[in-house]
N, C-alpha and C positions, 0 to 999 in steps of 0.2 A: 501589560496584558497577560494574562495567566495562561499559560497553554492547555490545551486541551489534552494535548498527550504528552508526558513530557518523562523522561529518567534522568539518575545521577549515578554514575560510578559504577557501571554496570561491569559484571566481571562474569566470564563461565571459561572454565578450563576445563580441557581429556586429557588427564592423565600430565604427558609436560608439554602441551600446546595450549596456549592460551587465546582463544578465539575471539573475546571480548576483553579487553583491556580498560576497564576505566571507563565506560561509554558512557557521553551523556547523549539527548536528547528531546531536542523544542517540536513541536508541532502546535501553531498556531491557529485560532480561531478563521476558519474561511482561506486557510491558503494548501496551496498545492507547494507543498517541500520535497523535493527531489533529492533522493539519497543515492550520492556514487562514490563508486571507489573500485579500484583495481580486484579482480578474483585474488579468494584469500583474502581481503582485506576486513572482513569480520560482519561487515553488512546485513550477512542474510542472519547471521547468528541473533546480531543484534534485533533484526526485525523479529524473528521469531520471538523471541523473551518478551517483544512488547506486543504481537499477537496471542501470547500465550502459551505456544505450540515448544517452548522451549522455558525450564526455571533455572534464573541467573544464581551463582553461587553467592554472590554476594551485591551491594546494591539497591538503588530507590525506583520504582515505577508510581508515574502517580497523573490520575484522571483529573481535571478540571481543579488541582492543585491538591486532591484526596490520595494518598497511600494505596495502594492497591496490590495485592499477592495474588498474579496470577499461574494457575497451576496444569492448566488446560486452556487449548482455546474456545472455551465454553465459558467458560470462566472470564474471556477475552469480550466477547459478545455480549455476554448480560451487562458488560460496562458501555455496548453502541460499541464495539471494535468490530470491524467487517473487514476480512482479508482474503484477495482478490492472486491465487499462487499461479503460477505458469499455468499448471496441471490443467486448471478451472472447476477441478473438482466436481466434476458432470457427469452424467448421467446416459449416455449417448442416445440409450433405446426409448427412455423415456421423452415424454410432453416439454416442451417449455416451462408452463407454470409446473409442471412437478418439478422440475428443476427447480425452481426459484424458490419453490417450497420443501425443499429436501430437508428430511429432518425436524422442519418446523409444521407439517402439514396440519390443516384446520378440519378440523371434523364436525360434522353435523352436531346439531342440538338434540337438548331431548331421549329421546332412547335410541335412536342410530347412533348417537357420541356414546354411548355406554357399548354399540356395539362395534366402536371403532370406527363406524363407516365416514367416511371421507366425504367432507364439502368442497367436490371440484367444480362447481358453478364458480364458489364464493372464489375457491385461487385460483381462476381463470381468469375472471373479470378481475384480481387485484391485481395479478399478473400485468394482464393488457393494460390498467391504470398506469403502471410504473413505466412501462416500457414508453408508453404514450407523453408521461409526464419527461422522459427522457430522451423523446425522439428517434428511439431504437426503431427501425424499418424489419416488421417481421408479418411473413405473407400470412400467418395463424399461426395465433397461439396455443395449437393445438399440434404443431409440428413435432416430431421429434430432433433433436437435438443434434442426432447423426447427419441428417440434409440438408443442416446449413453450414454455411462459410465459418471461416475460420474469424474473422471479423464478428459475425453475426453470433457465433457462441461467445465470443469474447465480453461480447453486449449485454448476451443473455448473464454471466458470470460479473458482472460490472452489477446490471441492474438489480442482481440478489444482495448484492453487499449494500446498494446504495436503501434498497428497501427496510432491509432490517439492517442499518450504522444509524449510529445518533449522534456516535463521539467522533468516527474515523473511518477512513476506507483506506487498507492498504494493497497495493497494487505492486507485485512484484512481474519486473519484466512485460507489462502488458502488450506491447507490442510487437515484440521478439522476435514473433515468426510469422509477421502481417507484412503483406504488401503496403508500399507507398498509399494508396487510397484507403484502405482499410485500416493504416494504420492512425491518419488525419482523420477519421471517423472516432478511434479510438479515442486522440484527444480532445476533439470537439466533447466527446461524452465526460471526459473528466473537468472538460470547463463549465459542463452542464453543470455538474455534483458538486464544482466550485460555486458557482452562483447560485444553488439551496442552501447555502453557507455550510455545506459538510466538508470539512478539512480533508485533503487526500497527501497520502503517502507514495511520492511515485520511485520506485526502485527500478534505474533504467539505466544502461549502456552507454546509448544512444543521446549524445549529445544535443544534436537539433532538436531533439523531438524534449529534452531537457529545458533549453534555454526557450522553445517556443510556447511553453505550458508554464514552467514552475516561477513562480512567487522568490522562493529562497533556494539555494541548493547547500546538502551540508554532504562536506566532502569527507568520506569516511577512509581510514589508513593504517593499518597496522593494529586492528583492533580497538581503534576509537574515533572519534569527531578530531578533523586538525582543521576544521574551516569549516565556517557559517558564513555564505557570499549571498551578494544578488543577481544576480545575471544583468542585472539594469548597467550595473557598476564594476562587474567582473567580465571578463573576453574566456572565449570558449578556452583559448590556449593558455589562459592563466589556471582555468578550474585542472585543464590535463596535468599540469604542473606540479599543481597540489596533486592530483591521486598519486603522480609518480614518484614527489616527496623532492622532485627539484626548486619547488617554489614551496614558504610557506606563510603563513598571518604574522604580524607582529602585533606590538602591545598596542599599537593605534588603530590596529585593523585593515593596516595596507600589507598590500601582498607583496613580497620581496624574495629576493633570494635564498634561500634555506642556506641554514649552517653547513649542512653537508658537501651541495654544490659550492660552497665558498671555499673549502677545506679543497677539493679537488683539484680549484682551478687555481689555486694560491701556488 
């Protein structure tokens, strides 16, 4: 199966820190791959290069098996890349669908599109289409953005990525700073975006909320991938193992005890 996102050898250094080492990465047609690793362990670096928002020094990125140079992440989205950052990237005082259409806004036909003027009928009603098609619970979509929950802008910043990604949706941290309900809302929304078959990137912490979503998990360490597990077939305290570098893959693909730990306890 080809991936839909996928690098080889990804490498960015500052100066004498080397942030990304060698990275590869799969991201699969229709799955939710869960990306962890220890702070410091080169993750968010890595994630940025393939949203865009970062160019690797050296290295392959490549869309549905094509090459790809990306140099902005604009450049990340004309390829269907949707990236979903703690921040949310919002707008507080504005609307909902302004939100959603931030940046991308539709403007009238005709001679009001010559004078810029704005079709917010048209991005209301797409708006409320998405949300709808997404099960997002919002009292009007005409709200601003400030009066709702921390869940409910979450939603609002999900269903912008899920409306315009074709290839990806990556999600860094989405649940961070949600409550227990709120945050089971969250994933319920990412299993939604699994089942339109759009691939999600989930970059989480949070164990549970890992092993109860993602498809695959690729354990990231030291500036690169040291494990591609399933959760079906891997235990929570095997994946902690790998982050901390006490446990790692061998050539058959079972998890064992890392050379270093052997070296220790010898």
């Amino acid at each position: 199966m080809t991936p839909t996102l996928s690098a080889r050898g990804l490498v960015k250094r500052y100066g004498h820190v080397t942030a990304i080492d060698g990275a590869d990465f799969d991201l699969l047609p229709g799955e939710v791959l869960a990306v962890v690793g220890d702070n410091g362990a080169g993750k968010s670096s890595m994630i940025k290069a393939l949203s865009g928002a970062l160019v690797p020094d050296a290295g392959e990125i490549q869309v549905d098996g094509e090459t790809v140079h990306f140099r902005t992440p604009i450049d990340a989205r004309r390829y269907g890349i949707e990236t979903v950052y703690q921040d949310l990237a919002l707008s507080p005082a504005q609307d909902i669908a302004s939100n959603m259409f931030l940046g991308r806004e539709i403007r009238r036909r005709g001679v009001l599109g010559l004078v810029r003027k704005l079709d917010t009928a048209k991005m209301r009603a797409e708006a409320q289409r998405v949300l709808d098609e997404l099960d997002i619970k919002i009292k009007s979509i005409t709200q601003p953005v400030e009066t709702l929950s921390g869940g409910q802008r979450q939603g609002v910043a999900v269903a912008r990525a899920a409306a315009f990604g074709t290839k990806a949706v990556i999600m860094d941290e989405p649940t961070a700073a949600l409550g227990v309900a709120e945050s089971a809302r969250v994933l319920a929304l990412i299993d939604r975006i699994r089942q339109r078959g759009l691939p999600v990137v989930l970059i989480s912490h949070n164990m549970p909320h890992v092993f109860d979503i993602a498809d695959r998990i690729h354990v990231h360490r030291l500036g690169r991938r040291v494990a591609l597990v399933s959760p079906k077939t891997t235990s929570m305290n095997e994946v902690v193992g790998l982050i901390t570098g006490a446990l790692e893959v061998d050539e058959n693909g079972d998890v064992v005890e890392s050379a270093v730990s052997r070296g220790l306890s010898a």
